[in-house]
C-alpha positions in Angstrom: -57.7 -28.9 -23.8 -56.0 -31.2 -21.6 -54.0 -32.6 -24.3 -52.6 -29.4 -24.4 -51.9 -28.4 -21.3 -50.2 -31.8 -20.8 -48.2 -31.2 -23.8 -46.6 -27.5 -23.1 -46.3 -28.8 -19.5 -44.0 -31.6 -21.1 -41.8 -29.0 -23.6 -41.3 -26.6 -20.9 -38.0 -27.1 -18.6 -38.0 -26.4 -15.3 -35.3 -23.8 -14.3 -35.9 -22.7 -10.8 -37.8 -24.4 -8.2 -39.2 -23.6 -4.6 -40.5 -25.9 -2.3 -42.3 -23.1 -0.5 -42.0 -19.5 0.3 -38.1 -18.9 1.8 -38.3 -18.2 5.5 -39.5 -14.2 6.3 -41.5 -13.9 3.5 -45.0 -13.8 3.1 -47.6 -13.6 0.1 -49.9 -10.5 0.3 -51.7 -10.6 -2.5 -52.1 -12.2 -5.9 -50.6 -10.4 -8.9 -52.8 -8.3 -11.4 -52.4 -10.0 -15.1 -52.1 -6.1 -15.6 -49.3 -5.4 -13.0 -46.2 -4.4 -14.9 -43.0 -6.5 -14.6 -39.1 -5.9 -15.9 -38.0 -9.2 -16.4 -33.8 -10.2 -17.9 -33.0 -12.8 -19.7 -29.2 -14.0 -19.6 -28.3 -16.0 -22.4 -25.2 -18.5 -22.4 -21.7 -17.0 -22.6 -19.6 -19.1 -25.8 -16.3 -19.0 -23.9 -17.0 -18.5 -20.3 -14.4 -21.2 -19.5 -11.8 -19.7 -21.9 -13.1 -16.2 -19.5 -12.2 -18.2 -16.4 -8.7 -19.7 -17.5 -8.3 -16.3 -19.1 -8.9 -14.3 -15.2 -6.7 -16.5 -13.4 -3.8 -16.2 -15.9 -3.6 -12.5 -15.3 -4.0 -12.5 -11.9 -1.5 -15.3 -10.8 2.0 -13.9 -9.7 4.7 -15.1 -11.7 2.4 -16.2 -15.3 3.3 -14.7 -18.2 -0.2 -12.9 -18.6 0.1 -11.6 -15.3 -1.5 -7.7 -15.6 -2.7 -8.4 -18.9 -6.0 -7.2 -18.1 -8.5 -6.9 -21.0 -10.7 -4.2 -22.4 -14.4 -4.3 -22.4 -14.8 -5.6 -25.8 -12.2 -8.0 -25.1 -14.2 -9.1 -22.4 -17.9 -8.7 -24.1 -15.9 -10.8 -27.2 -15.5 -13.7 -24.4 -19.3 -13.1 -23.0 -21.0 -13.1 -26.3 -23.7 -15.8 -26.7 -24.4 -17.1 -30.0 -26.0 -15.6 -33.0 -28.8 -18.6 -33.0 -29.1 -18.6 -28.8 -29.9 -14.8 -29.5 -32.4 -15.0 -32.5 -33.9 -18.0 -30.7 -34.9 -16.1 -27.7 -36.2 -12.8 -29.1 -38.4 -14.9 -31.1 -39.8 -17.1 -28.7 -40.8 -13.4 -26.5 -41.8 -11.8 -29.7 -44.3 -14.7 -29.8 -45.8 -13.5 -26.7 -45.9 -9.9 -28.0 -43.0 -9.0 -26.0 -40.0 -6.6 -28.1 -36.9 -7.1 -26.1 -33.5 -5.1 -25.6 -30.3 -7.7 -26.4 -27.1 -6.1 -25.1 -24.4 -8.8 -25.2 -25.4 -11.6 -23.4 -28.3 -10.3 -21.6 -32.4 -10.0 -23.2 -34.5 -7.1 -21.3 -38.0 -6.8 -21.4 -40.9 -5.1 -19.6 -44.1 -6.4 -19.9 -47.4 -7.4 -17.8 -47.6 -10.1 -14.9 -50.4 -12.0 -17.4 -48.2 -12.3 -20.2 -44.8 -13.0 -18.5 -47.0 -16.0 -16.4 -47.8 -17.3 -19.8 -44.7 -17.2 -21.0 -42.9 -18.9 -18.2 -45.8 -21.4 -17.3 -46.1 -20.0 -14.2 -48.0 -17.2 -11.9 -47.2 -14.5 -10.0 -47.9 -12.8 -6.7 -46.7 -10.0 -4.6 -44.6 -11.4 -1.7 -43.2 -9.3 1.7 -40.3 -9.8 3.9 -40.9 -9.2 7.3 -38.3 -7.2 7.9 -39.9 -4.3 6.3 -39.4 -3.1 2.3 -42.2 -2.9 -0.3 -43.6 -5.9 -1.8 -42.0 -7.5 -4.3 -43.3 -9.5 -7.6 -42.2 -12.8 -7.5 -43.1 -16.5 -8.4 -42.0 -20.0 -7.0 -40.7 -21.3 -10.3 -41.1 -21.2 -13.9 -40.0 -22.8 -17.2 -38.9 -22.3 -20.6 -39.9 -24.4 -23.8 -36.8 -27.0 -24.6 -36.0 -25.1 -27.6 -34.6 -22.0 -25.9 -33.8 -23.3 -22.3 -30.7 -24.3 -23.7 -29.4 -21.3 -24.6 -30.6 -19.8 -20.9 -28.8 -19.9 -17.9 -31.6 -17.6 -15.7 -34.4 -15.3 -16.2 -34.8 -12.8 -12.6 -36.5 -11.4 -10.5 -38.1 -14.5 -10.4 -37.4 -16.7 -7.8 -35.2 -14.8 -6.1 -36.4 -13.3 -2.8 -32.9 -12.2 -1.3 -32.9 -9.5 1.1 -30.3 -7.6 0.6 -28.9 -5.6 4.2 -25.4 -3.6 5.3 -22.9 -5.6 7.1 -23.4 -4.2 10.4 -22.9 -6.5 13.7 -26.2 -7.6 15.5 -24.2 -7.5 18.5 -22.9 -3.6 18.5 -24.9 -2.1 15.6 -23.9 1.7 15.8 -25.0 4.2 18.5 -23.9 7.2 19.4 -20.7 8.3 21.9 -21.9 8.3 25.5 -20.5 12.2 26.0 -19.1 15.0 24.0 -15.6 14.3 26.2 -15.6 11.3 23.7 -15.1 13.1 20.2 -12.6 15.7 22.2 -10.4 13.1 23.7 -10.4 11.5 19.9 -9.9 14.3 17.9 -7.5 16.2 19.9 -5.3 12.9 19.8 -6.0 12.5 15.7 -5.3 16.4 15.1 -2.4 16.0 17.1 -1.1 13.1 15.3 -1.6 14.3 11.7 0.6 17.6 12.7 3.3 17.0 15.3 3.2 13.3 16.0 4.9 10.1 13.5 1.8 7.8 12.7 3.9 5.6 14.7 3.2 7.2 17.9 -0.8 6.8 17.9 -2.5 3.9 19.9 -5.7 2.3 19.2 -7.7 3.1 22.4 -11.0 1.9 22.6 -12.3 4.4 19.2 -10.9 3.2 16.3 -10.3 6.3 14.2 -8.2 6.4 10.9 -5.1 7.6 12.4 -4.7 4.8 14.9 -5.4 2.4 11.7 -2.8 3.7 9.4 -0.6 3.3 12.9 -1.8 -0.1 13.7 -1.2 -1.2 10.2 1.8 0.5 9.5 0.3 2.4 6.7 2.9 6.0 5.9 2.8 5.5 1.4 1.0 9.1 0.4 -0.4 8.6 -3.3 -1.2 10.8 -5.8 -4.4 12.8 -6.1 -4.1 11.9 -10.1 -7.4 11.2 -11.1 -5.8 8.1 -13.2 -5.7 6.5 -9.8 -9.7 5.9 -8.1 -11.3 4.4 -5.3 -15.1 3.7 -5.2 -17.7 2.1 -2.8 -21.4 1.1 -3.3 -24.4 2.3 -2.0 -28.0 0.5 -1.7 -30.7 0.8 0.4 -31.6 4.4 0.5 -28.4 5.4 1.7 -26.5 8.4 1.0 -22.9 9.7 2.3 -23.3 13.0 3.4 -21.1 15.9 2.4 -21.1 17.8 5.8 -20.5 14.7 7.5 -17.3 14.3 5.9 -16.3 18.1 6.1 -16.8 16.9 10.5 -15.1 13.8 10.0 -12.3 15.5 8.6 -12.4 18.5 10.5 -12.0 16.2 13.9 -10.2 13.1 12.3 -8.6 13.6 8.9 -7.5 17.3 9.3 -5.1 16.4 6.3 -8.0 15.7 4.0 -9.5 18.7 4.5 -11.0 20.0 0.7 -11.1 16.8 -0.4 -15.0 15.6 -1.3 -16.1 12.8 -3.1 -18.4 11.8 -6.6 -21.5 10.4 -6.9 -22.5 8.4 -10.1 -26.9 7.5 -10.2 -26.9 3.7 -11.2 -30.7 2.7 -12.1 -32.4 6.0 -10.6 -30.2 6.2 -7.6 -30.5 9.4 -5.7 -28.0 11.6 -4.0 -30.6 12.7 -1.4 -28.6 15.0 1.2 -31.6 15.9 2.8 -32.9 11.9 3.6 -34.2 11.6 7.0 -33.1 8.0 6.7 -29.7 6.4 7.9 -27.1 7.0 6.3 -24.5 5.6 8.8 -23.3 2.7 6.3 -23.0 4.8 3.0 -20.8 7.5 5.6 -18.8 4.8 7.2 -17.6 3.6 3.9 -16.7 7.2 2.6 -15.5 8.6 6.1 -12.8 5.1 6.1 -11.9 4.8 2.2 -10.7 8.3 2.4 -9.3 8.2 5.7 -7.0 5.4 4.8 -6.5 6.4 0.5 -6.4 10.2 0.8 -5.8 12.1 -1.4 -7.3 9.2 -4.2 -10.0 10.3 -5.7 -13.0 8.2 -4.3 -16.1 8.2 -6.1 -19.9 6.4 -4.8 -22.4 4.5 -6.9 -25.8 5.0 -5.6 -28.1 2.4 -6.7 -32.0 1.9 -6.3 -33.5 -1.3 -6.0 -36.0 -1.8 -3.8 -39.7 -1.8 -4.3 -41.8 1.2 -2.1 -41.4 1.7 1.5 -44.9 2.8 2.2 -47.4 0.9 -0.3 -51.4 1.6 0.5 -53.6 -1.3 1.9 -55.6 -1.3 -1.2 -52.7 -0.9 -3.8 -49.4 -3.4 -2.4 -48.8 -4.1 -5.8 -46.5 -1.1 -7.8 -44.0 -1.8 -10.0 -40.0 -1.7 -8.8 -36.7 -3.0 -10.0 -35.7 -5.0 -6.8 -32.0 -6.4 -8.6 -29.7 -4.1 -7.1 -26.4 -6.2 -8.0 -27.6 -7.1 -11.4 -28.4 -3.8 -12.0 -25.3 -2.7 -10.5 -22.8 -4.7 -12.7 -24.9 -4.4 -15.7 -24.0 -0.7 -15.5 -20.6 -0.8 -14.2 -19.5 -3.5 -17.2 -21.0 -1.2 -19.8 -18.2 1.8 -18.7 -15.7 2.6 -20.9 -12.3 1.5 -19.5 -11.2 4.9 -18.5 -14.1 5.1 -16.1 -13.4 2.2 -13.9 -12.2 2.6 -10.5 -9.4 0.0 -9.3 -10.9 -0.4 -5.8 -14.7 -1.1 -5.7 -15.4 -1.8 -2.1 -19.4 -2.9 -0.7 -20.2 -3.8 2.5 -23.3 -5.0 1.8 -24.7 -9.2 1.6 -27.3 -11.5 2.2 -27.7 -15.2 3.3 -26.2 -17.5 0.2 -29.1 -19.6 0.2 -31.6 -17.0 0.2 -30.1 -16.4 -3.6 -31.1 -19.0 -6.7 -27.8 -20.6 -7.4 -28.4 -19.7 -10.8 -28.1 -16.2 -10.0 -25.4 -16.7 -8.0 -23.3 -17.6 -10.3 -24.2 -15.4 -13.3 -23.6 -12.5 -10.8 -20.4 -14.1 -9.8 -19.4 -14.5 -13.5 -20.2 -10.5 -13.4 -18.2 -9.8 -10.7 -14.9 -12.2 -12.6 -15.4 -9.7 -15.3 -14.8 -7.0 -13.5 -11.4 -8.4 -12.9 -10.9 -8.9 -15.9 -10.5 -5.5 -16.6 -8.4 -4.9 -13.7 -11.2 -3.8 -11.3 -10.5 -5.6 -7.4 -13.7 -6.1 -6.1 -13.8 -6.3 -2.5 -17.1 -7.6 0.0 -17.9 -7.5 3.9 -18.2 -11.0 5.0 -21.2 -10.4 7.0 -21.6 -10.2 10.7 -23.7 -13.9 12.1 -20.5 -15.9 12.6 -21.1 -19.4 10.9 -24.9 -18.2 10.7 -28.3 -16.9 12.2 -31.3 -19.5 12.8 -28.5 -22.1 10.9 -31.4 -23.7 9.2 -30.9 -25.0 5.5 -34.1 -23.4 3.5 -34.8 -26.8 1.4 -34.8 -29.4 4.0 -35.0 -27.5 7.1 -32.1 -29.2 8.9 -29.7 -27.9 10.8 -26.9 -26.4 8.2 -24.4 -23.4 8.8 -25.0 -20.0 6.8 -22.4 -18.6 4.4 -22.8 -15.2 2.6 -23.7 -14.0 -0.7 -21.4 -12.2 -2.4 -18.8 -13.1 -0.2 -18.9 -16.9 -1.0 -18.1 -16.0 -4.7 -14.4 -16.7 -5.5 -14.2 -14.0 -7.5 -14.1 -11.1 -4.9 -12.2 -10.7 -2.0 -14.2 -11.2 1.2 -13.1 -9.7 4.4 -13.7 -10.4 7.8 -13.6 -8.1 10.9 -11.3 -8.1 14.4 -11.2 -6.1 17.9 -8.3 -5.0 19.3 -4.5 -4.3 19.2 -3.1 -5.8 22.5 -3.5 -8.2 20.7 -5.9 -7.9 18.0 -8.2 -11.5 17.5 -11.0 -12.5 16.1 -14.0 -10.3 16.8 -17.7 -12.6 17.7 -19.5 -11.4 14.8 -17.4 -12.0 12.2 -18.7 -14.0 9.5 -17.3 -17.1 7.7 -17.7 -20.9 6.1 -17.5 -22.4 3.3 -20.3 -21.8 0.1 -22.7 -24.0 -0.9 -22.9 -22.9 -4.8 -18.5 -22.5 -5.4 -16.2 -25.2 -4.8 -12.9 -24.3 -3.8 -10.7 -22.4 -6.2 -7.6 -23.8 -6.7 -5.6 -20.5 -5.5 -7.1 -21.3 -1.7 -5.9 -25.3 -1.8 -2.7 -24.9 -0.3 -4.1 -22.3 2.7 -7.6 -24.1 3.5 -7.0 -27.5 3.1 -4.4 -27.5 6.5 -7.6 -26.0 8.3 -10.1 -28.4 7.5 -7.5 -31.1 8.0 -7.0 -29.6 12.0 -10.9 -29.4 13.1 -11.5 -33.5 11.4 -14.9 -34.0 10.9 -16.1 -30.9 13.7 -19.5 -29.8 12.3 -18.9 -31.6 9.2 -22.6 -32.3 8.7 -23.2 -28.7 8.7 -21.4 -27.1 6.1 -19.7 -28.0 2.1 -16.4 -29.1 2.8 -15.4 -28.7 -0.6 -16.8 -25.4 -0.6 -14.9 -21.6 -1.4 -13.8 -20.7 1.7 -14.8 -17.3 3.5 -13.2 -14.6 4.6 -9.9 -14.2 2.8 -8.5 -11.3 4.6 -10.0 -9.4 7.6 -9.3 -6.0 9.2 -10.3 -4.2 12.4 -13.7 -3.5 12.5 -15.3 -2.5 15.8 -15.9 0.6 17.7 -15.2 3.1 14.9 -16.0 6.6 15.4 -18.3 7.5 12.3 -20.0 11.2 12.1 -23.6 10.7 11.3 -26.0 13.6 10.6 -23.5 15.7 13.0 -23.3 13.4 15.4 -20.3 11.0 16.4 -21.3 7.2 16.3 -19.5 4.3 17.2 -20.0 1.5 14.4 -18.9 -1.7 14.1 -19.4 -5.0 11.6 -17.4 -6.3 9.0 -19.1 -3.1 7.2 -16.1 -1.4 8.9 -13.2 -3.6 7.9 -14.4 -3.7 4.3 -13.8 0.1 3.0 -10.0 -0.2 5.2 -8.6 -3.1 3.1 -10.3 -1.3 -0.2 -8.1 2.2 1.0 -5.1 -0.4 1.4 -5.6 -2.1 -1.9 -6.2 1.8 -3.7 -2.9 2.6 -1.9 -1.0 -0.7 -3.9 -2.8 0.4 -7.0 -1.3 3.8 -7.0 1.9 2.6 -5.7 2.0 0.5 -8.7 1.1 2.8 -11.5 3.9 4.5 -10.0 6.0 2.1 -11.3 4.2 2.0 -14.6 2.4 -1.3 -13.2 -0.8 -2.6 -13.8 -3.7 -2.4 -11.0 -3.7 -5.9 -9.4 -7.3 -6.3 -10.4 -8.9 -9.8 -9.2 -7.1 -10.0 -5.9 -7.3 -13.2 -4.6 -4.7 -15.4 -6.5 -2.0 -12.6 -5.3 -3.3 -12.2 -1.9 -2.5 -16.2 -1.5 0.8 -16.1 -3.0 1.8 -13.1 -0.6 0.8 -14.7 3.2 3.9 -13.2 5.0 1.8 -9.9 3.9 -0.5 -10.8 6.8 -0.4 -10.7 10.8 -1.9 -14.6 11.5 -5.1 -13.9 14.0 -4.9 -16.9 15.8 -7.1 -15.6 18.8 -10.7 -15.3 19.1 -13.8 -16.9 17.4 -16.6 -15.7 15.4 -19.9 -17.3 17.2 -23.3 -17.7 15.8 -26.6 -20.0 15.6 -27.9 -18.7 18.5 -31.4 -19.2 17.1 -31.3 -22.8 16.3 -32.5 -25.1 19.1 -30.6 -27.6 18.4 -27.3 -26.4 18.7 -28.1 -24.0 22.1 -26.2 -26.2 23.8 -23.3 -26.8 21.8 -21.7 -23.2 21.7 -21.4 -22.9 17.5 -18.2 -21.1 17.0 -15.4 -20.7 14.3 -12.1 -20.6 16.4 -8.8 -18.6 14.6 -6.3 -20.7 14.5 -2.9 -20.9 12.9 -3.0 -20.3 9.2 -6.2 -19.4 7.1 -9.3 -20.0 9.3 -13.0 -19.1 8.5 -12.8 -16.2 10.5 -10.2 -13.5 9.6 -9.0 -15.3 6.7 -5.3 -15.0 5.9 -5.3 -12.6 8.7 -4.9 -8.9 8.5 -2.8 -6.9 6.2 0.5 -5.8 7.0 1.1 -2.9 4.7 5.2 -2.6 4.3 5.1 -6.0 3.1 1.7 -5.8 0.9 3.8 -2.2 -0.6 7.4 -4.2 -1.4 5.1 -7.2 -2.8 3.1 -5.0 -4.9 5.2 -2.5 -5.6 9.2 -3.4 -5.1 11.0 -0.5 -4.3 8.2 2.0 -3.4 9.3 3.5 -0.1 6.5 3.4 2.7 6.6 7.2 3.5 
């Protein structure tokens, strides 16, 4: 017997690792070998590097590919594993009793906690994060026999114990204006703006309102309501946009909107709960900001489960849940015909980067690349902790600074947040750094490589120099008036400056198809050829750490600076230029 244990110890690869359970989390209970469990298997793409080369062609100004985005069986053609990588792996589960569902590159399969331990030489238990959530089924590593791990690049939910939260500041959060005065003194200056003033002639106060935006950002292009042209944002967490909260939002703010509502498509039993009792102050800030800055594009909302129960009994933790929200997410979206894509897919949701497997990052990453592919621009808050929280690296425990997940993945454009107009800097929260899973893409060389030669070696033992650098753009994102359940709210976090760069970038879109353009589709590459597009934020800092004894004393900061910085980015958008860059000729009125 111990012969062979010791041999299927030795045939079995290690894929994923944890030296213990990651920070906040905490085992309850062991699993049930009866406990259900949805497990996917992503098998390795053929051409993934062809994929890459293929992305960054049609997304670089001035290529002869350039908006030669593909179809989804152009792209799936470029994703497809092999015939034997697939026949290998369905066999090795069917072994175990197991009948999985191949789509593509990707094996499902739901089984029991008994039989998937067995078949990944491992054991499970049910695991909570402190910050609330239901439990969540989940192992420390596992393994695949050497015939089939080379043909795998992951198998999750695993070992990944992410938490997954909105990109709202720890500093401001939202809470509600201090007096009724407050929404009259905003609205009657909005109403008054939309009917007898020039955008031109409304200031940024201290509420942030989409008016004063489209002023501050010099932002007068009116597209078409064609339903060709679409703007979307994701939802997680429980989180709904409400439709009377817009109806108030633009009754008070956005009286030119008025009549214009939004979609709502279910991704893996998603709800569009309009009754919730829960918060729904992210899901209405994105809506209440894509719309005031895109109107009249149609804007449509994913909502997406992905969480395990909320109230789970003493004697029964254990239920079964998908907790995957992003893979669940992308599986669906890449599995949309063409014509059903949005252009602008803006989330302001994230989580610490090393709270995620790297292997996952980077299938998820891949995900996201194939998106743009298709001419999708996929657009990610930056988070709100500054260079990071406790700054304390999971698999050593030193002191290390904490980029974002998906931010930190070159293939979506990550924006960061500022304050103010007089003049507008670098707001505390805003998040930044360098990743610790994707080295530098080439298109950020010539903007990041002057920063990191101006700081020298400052904090160089705490973060990847040679890392993808975050933000790449940022946006205003404090104090923004948000109606919530009725009520006015201010809000701030990068969760704010988020859906106002994805109205901007639906605005180019339609601009462009104007013109019988393409969409821009994977941003980035564009965004770095175009940096007269953007007003350099070379105030402010974002601060963070405050939770790591080590470095109380040293005041952990990210200063703007001249040029790219890991703060605001390339700086904020400048919309005449963005408009004669993306679309030459296109009046802004």
């Amino acid at each position: 017997m111990l012969f062979l244990l010791f041999a299927v110890a030795a045939s079995a690869r290690v894929m994923d690792k944890l030296a213990a359970v990651p920070k906040g989390w905490q085992k309850v209970a062991a699993a049930l070998p009866s406990d259900p469990i949805s497990l996917r298997v992503a098998l390795q793409q053929q051409q993934s590097g062809a994929l890459e080369q293929a992305v960054l062609e049609m997304s670089t100004p001035g290529h002869p590919n350039y908006g030669m985005h593909m179809t989804r069986d152009e792209v799936r053609a470029y994703t497809a594993p092999s015939e034997h990588a697939t026949s290998a792996v369905t066999r090795w589960l069917r072994e175990y009793g197991i009948e999985p569902s191949v789509d593509n590159d990707w094996i499902s399969f739901t089984t029991t906690a008994g039989k998937a331990g067995g078949l990944l030489n491992t054991t499970f238990a049910w695991y909570r994060f402190e910050g609330g959530g239901g439990p969540k089924l989940r192992t420390l590593s596992y393994r695949v026999p050497d015939d089939v791990a080379a043909h795998i690049d992951l198998v999750q939910p695993t070992t990944r114990f992410g938490q997954l939260g909105a990109q709202k500041s720890n500093i401001f959060e939202m809470h509600p204006a201090k007096s009724e005065d407050t929404i009259n003194t905003v609205a009657t200056k909005t109403s008054q703006s939309s009917s007898s003033l020039s955008a031109e002639a409304v200031e940024c106060g201290t509420t942030i309102t989409p008016a004063c935006l489209k002023s501050f950002y010099n932002i007068n292009y009116t597209a078409s309501a064609s339903a060709e042209n679409k703007v979307a944002f994701a939802s997680y967490l429980e989180e709904y946009a409400r439709y009377t909260d817009l109806a108030t939002f633009q009754d008070r703010f956005l009286p030119q909107a008025k009549g214009q509502n939004f979609s709502v498509e279910l991704v893996n039993g998603g709800l569009n709960d309009q009754a919730s009792r829960s918060d729904s102050g992210e899901a209405n800030l994105d809506l209440q900001y894509i719309i005031g800055i895109s109107h009249p594009i149609p804007i449509l909302e994913y909502s997406t489960a992905g969480r395990g129960p909320l109230v789970p009994t003493q004697d029964q933790p254990r239920q079964p849940g998908s907790n995957e929200p992003y893979l669940e997410w992308l599986t669906y979206m890449l599995a949309q015909p063409d014509s059903a894509l949005p252009q602008t897919i803006s989330t302001s949701y994230g989580e610490e980067e090393q709270s995620i497997p790297r292997e996952y990052a980077l299938k998820t990453c891949n995900m996201f690349m194939q998106l743009g592919a298709r001419g999708v621009s996929v657009i990610f808050a930056s988070g709100d902790s500054g260079p990071g929280g406790s700054c304390v690296r999971n698999t050593d425990n030193s002191t290390f600074f904490e980029p974002t997940y998906p931010a930190g993945c070159p293939w979506v454009t990550a924006v960061g947040a500022t304050t103010g107009t007089k003049p507008e800097k670098a707001v505390s929260f805003s998040s930044g750094g360098f990743s610790i899973f994707h080295a530098r893409p080439a298109y950020q060389e010539a903007a990041v490589t002057p920063y990191l030669a101006s700081i020298n070696s400052t904090y160089s033992a705490y973060f990847n120099r040679s890392g993808r650098g975050i933000p790449d753009v940022a946006a205003l994102g404090q104090n923004f008036a948000v109606i919530d359940r009725g009520q006015l709210m201010l809000l701030a976090g990068t969760s704010a400056s988020a859906p106002v760069f994805a109205g901007i970038v639906a605005l180019l879109n339609a601009a462009r198809r104007t013109q019988g353009q393409a969409p821009l589709g994977f941003l980035n590459p564009w965004l770095y050829n175009n940096t007269a597009a953007f007003n350099d934020i070379s105030t402010g800092y974002g601060a963070g750490c405050y939770a790591n004894k080590d470095l109380r004393t040293m005041r952990i900061r990210w200063n703007a600076t001249a040029g790219w910085d890991p703060v605001t980015g390339l700086g904020s958008p400048r919309f005449e230029k963005l408009l004669e860059a993306a679309a030459p000729g296109v009046p802004n009125a």
